[in-house]
Structure formats: C-alpha cells, structure tokens
C-alpha positions in Angstrom: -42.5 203.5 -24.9 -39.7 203.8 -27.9 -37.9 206.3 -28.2 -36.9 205.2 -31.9 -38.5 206.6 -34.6 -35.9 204.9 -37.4 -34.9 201.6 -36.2 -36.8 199.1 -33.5 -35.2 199.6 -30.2 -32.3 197.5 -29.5 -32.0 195.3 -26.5 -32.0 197.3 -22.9 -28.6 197.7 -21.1 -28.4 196.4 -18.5 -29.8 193.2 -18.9 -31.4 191.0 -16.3 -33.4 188.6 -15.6 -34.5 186.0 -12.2 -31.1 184.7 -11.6 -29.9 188.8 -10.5 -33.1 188.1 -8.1 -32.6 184.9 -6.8 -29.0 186.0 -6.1 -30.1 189.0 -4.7 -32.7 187.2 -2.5 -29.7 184.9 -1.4 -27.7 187.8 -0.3 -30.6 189.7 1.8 -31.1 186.3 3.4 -27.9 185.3 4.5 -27.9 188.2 7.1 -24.0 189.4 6.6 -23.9 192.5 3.6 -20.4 193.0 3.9 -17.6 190.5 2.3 -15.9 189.6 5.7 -19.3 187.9 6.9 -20.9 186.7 3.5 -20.2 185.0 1.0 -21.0 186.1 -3.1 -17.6 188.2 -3.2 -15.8 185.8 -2.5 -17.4 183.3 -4.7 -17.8 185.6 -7.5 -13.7 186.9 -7.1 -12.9 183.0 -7.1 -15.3 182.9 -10.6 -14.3 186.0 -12.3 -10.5 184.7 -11.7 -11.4 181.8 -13.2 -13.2 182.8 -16.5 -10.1 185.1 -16.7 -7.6 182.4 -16.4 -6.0 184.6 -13.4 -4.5 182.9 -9.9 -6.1 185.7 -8.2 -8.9 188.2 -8.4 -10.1 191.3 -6.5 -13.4 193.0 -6.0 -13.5 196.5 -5.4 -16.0 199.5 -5.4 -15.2 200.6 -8.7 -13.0 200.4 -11.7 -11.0 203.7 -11.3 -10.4 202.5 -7.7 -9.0 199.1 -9.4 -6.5 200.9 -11.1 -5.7 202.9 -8.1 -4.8 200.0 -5.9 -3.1 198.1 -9.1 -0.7 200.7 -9.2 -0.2 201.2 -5.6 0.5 197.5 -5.9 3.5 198.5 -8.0 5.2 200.9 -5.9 3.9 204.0 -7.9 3.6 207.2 -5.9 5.2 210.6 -5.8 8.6 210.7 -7.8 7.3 207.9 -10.0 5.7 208.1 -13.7 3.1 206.0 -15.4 2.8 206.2 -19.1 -1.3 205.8 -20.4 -3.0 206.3 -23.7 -3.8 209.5 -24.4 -7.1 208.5 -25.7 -8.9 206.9 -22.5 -11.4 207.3 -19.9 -9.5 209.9 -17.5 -9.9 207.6 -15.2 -6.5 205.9 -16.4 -4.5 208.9 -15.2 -6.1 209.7 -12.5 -5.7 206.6 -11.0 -2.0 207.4 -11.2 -2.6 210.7 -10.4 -4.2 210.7 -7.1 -1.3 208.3 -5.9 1.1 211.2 -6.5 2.5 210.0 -9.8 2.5 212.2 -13.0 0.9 210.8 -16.0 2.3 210.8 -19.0 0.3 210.8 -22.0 1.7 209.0 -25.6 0.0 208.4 -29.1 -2.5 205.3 -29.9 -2.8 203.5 -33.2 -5.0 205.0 -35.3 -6.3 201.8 -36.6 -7.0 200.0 -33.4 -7.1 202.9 -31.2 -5.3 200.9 -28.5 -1.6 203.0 -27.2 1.7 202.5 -29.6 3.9 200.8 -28.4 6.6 202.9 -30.5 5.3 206.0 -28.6 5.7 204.3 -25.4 9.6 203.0 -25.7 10.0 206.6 -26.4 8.5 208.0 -23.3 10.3 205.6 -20.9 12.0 207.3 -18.7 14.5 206.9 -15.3 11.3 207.8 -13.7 8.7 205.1 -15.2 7.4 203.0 -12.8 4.5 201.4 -15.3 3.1 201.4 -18.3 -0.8 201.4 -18.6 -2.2 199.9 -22.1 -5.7 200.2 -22.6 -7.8 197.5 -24.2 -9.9 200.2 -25.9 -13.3 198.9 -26.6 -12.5 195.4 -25.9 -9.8 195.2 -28.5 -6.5 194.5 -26.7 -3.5 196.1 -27.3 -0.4 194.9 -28.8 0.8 193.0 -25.7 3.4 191.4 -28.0 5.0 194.3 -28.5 4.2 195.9 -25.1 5.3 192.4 -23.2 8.5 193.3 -24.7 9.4 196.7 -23.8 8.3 195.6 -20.1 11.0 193.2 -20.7 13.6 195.4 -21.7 12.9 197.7 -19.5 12.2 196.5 -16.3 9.0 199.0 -16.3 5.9 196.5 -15.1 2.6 196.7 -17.6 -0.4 197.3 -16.2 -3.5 196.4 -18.2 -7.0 198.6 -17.8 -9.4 196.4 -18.9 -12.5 198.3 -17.9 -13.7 197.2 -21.5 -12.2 193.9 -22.1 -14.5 191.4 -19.8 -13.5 187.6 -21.8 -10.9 188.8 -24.2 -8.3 187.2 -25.7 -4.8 187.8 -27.5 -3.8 184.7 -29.6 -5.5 182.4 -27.1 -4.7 184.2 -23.8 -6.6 185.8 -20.9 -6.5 188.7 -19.8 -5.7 187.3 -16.4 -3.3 184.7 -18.2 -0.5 187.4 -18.9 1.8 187.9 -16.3 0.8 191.5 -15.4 -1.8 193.1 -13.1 -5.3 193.9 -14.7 -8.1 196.3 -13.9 -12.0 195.9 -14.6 -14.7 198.1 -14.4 -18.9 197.1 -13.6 -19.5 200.4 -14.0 -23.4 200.6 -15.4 -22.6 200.8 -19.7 -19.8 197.9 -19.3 -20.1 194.6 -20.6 -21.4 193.2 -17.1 -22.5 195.3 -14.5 -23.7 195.8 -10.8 -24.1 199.7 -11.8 -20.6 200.4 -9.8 -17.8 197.8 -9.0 -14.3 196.8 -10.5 -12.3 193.8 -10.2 -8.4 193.6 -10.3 -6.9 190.7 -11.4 -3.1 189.2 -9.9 -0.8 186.4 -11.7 0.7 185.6 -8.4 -0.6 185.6 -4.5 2.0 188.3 -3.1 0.6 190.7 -5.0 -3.0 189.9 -4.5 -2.0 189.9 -0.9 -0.8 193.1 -0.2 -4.0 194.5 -2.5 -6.3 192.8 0.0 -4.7 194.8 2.9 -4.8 197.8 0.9 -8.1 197.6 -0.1 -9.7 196.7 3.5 -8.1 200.1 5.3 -5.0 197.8 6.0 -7.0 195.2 7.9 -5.9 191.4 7.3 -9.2 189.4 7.0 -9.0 187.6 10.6 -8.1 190.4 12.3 -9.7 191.2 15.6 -7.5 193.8 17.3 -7.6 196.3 14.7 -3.9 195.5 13.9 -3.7 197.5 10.3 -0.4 196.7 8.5 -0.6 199.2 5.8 -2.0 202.5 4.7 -5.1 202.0 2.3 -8.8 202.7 2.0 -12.2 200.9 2.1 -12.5 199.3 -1.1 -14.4 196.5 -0.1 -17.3 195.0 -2.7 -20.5 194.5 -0.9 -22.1 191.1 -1.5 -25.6 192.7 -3.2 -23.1 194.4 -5.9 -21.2 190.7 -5.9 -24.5 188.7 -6.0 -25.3 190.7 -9.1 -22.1 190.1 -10.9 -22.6 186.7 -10.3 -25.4 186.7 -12.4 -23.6 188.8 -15.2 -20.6 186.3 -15.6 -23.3 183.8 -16.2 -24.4 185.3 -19.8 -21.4 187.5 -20.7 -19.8 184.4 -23.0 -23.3 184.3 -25.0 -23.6 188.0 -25.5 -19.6 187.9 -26.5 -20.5 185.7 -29.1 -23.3 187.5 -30.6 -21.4 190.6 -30.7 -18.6 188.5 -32.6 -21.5 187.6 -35.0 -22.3 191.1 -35.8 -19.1 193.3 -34.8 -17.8 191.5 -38.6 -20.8 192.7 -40.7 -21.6 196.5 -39.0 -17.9 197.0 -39.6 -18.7 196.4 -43.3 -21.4 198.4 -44.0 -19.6 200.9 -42.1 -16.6 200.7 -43.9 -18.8 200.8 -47.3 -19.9 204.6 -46.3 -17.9 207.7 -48.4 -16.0 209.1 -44.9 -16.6 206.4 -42.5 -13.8 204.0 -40.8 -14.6 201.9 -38.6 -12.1 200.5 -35.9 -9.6 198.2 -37.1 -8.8 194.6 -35.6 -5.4 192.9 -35.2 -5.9 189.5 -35.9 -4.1 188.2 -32.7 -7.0 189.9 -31.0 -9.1 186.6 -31.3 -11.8 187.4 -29.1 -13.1 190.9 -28.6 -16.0 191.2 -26.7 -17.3 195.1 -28.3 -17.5 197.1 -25.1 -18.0 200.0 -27.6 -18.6 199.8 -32.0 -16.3 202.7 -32.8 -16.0 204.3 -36.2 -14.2 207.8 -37.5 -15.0 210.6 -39.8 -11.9 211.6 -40.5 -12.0 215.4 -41.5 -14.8 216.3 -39.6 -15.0 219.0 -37.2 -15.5 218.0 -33.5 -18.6 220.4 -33.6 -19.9 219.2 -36.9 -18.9 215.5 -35.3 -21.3 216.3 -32.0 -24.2 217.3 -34.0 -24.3 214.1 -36.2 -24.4 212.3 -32.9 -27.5 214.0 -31.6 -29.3 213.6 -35.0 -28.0 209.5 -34.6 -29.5 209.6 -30.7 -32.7 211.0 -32.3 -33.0 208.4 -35.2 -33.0 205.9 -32.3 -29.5 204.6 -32.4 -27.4 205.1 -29.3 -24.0 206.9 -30.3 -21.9 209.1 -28.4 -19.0 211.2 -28.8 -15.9 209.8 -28.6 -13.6 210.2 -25.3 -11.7 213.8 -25.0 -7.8 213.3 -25.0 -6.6 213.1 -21.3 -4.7 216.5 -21.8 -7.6 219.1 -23.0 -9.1 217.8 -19.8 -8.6 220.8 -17.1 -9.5 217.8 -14.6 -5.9 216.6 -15.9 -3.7 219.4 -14.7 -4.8 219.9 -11.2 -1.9 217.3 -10.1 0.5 214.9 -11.4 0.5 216.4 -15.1 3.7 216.4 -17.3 5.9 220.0 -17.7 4.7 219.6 -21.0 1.7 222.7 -22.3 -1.2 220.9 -24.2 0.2 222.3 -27.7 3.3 220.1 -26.9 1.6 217.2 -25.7 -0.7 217.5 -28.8 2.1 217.8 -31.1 3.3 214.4 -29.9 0.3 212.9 -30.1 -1.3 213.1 -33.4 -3.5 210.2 -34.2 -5.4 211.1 -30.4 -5.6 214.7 -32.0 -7.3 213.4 -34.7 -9.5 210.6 -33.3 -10.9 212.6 -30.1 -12.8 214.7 -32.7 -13.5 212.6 -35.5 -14.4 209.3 -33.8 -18.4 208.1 -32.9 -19.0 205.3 -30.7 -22.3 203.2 -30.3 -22.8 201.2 -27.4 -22.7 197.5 -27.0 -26.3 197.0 -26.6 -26.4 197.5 -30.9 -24.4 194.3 -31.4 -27.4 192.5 -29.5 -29.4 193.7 -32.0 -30.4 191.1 -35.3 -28.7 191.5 -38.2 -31.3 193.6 -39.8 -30.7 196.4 -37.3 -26.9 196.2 -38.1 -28.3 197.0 -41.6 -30.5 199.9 -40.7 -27.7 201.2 -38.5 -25.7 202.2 -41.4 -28.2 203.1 -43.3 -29.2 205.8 -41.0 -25.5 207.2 -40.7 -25.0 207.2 -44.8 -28.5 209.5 -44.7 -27.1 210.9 -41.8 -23.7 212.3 -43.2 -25.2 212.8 -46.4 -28.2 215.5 -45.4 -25.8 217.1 -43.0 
C-alpha cells in the first residue's frame, strides 16, 4: 500500500531481486557459514577490491568497525589524535574514540559539505596520528588538497567512505589513492547486506596485519590457537557476503541513473527562493548520491524538522540532516578535545550552520523518473511557502 499521497512511490530500498537468492541458496548449500570454510567473502573482498581499483580489500561486520580497525592499522590509540569532519555520522569519531584517541573536530565546506582542508592544516598537531575526510554523500573531498597536507605532514589520510561505493576524483578510485578507506553496507547505503563494511588497503602489509586484527589475532591457517595480536571478531559471514555479491552487481547501473538525475533535481532545487542544494567540485567526476542534500539557510533547526515531517507525509523520503559530532553527549564520554562545545562551535561555523539548516533525501529518489524529480521540488516550493 503507498504511503504517498503527493508523488507515486519511488523505488524500494533495498533492492533485490533472484540473484541475492541464488547467492543465498549457494551459501546455505555449501555447508561452511563462516569465511575461514566458505567461500563468497572471499570472492566478494577479491570483487569489491577490484571495482575499487584497490590491491587489497576487507570485509568486516560493519562500517564503524571498518574505521575502527583502519585506524588501529595506523598506530592510533591513547596519546594519539585523529582529526574528522565535524559534520559526519558519529561513527567517524567514535571509531577513533573507542581506540583511545581524542577526536578532534574541524569545519567543512559549506558548498560541498565534505572537511576543509584549510581547517585541517590548522588543527595538526605533535599529536595527529591521521586525518579522517569524509566523502559526504558520495561527493569526495578535496583529496588534492588533503593528499598534500598528508604529505607535508607526515600525518596518514584515512578516507570514510561509508557513502562513496564507485566514486571517483579526476579518474581515481577510491581504492586507487594511496590511503586506507572504510565502507559501510549498513541498510540505507548504496549497496547493502543490512550490516557489513569493507576496508580497502593500497598495499599487502597493511591488509595483513588488519586480517589478524580482525579475526581475534588468528592468522587464517592457524590450528594451535597461536594469536599474534590483540583484536576482535570482525569476521563477515558468507550470507552477508553472498548478498553483497549481488549488490556489486547493479550498483554501476543505479550510479548512472543517479548521475542522470542528481544534475536536474539540483536545478529545480536551486530554482526555489531559500533552497541550496549541495555543490559539486568538478574533479569529483563520479558521485554516486548516497544522500540529495540541500540547505535552507536561515531556518531554524525546529522550523527545519517540521518541514521534514510535512516532506515524509507528502511521500518524499527526507530527513534531517546529521547533528555536529560535538552537541552529541555520546561525544564527550571519552576521547573528546579540552575544548567546551561553545569553543568547538566557534571554530566551526559552516557545521554550525549546516547541522540545522540542511535536509537530506535518500538515494532511492534519484531512481525515480524524471517526472518525480519534478514533483519533488514542487512539493518543497509548496512546502516552504505554506509554512
């Protein structure tokens, strides 16, 4: 039954189809569950690398625990700092956070949304042991710029890509820059398994050491329970893999209709009194839409969360945009900066504004046809204009 009562309901998220059964079916049958006796993690890891242009890929039990053993990878623990968007999933500092480190929390673009890299040379510190940019919404940030500072500084990038499945930056992969890189499969990502998370290496050592981390320590022929590291069970189970197997399959397709419509919702958006929608760089030549973001600058937060439920109600699928990291109390139970929120905000002034302002709709719209894209922003003019 729709739920609509403006606009025809867009596709369903998540999509699926036979191929999630027959892979599925495949799994159950082969009588091993787990990655060390089957075989669809391992074949999807060697896929997923692939389609990213990475030596090296990782399947893990979820995106935050991506990020986790990314960073872990680089030495980060107590002592050490990690510099993340303010604006982000709080899964992005508390990745860091729950190794010990202290998160420190810098400005984003307030055209792209993605961090600044101006903001981070400022906060690098004796004490930075990486530097998390966020491709936010599948547009990746200025790795130019960011590749740079890494440079100069010694400080490794580490790159969440929870929303940036098939991206590129002037031509490149994610997994072809030569920095670590996190995924999530989390249920409203661009593929999904409902949970899951992938991290992606640019060289074996690395991938190596993540593999013993991520299996309690264990190498994978080991017999004598001989663990060589500290670590946790992160290990993918092959019904979650035998699922994502499936998703890679049609995630370049859906990419390329959401590159058909991304342009043209963007400029009906745009055309609204009060509404901006989410720049693109240019070098960002491929962005796959995890999320269609748009601002109302001036708006109250409150004014901004009712407009959302009247959107949800006119059937289109908008949500309220992330909460800046620091006006999270989850933030400040461990690892936070000795900085108060009133500082933190003060440095951070676009994520001030954007936190309250900015709307999201999920991906599922930009499957829609191009008449929904229309009907979309008609229903947000009305919208803002009867509130």
């Amino acid at each position: 039954m729709s739920i609509s009562r403006d606009v025809p309901e867009f596709p369903a998220w998540p999509q699926f189809d036979d191929v999630e059964r027959v892979n599925l079916l495949r799994a159950l049958e082969q009588g091993q569950w787990w990655r060390m006796g089957g075989s669809e993690v391992t074949e999807f890891e060697r896929e997923f690398a692939e389609y990213h242009g990475a030596e090296h890929a990782l399947a893990v039990t979820n995106g935050t625990h991506a990020l986790e053993l990314a960073l872990q990878v680089l030495g980060v623990g107590p002592g050490t700092e990690v510099i993340v968007p303010a604006f982000t999933f709080i899964s992005s500092s508390q990745a860091a956070q729950r190794l010990g480190a202290v998160a420190v929390p810098v400005d984003i673009d307030p055209g792209t949304f993605c961090i600044d890299p101006a903001a981070v040379e400022r906060a690098i510190g004796p004490r930075t042991a990486a530097i998390m940019p966020v491709h936010m919404a599948g547009h990746i940030a200025d790795m130019d710029a960011l590749e740079k500072l890494s440079a100069d500084s010694g400080v490794p990038l580490i790159q969440d890509a929870a929303h940036a499945h098939g991206a590129r930056w002037q031509g490149r992969r994610v997994g072809e820059f030569p920095s670590i890189a996190a995924f999530s499969f989390q249920n409203g990502k661009l593929m999904t398994a409902g949970e899951g998370g992938a991290v992606v290496f640019p060289e074996g050592e690395q991938y190596e050491q993540a593999f013993l981390r991520h299996s309690c320590g264990r190498p994978p022929a080991d017999r004598g329970y001989f663990h060589q590291t500290s670590g946790s069970n992160f290990r993918m189970n092959e019904f979650s893999a035998a699922v994502l197997r499936a998703q890679l399959s049609r995630l370049d397709a859906q990419i390329s209709l959401r590159e058909e419509r991304a342009p043209l919702l963007t400029r009906l958006l745009d055309q609204i009194d009060g509404v901006t929608a989410q720049s693109r760089d240019e070098r960002c030549d491929r962005n796959p839409h995890y999320m269609m973001m748009f601002r109302l600058p001036g708006i109250t937060e409150e004014a901004r969360n009712a407009l959302v439920d009247k959107l949800i109600a006119r059937g289109v699928p908008a949500f309220a945009a992330f909460r800046a990291i620091y006006r999270c109390p989850g933030f400040w139970e461990t690892g936070a900066p000795e900085l108060s929120v009133d500082e933190l905000a003060s440095r951070c002034p676009t994520t001030e504004a954007v936190h309250q302002d900015t709307v999201w709709l999920h991906h599922r719209t930009l499957l829609g046809t191009e008449e929904q894209m229309h009907r979309i922003a008609d229903i947000v003019a009305d919208t803002l204009a009867t509130a």
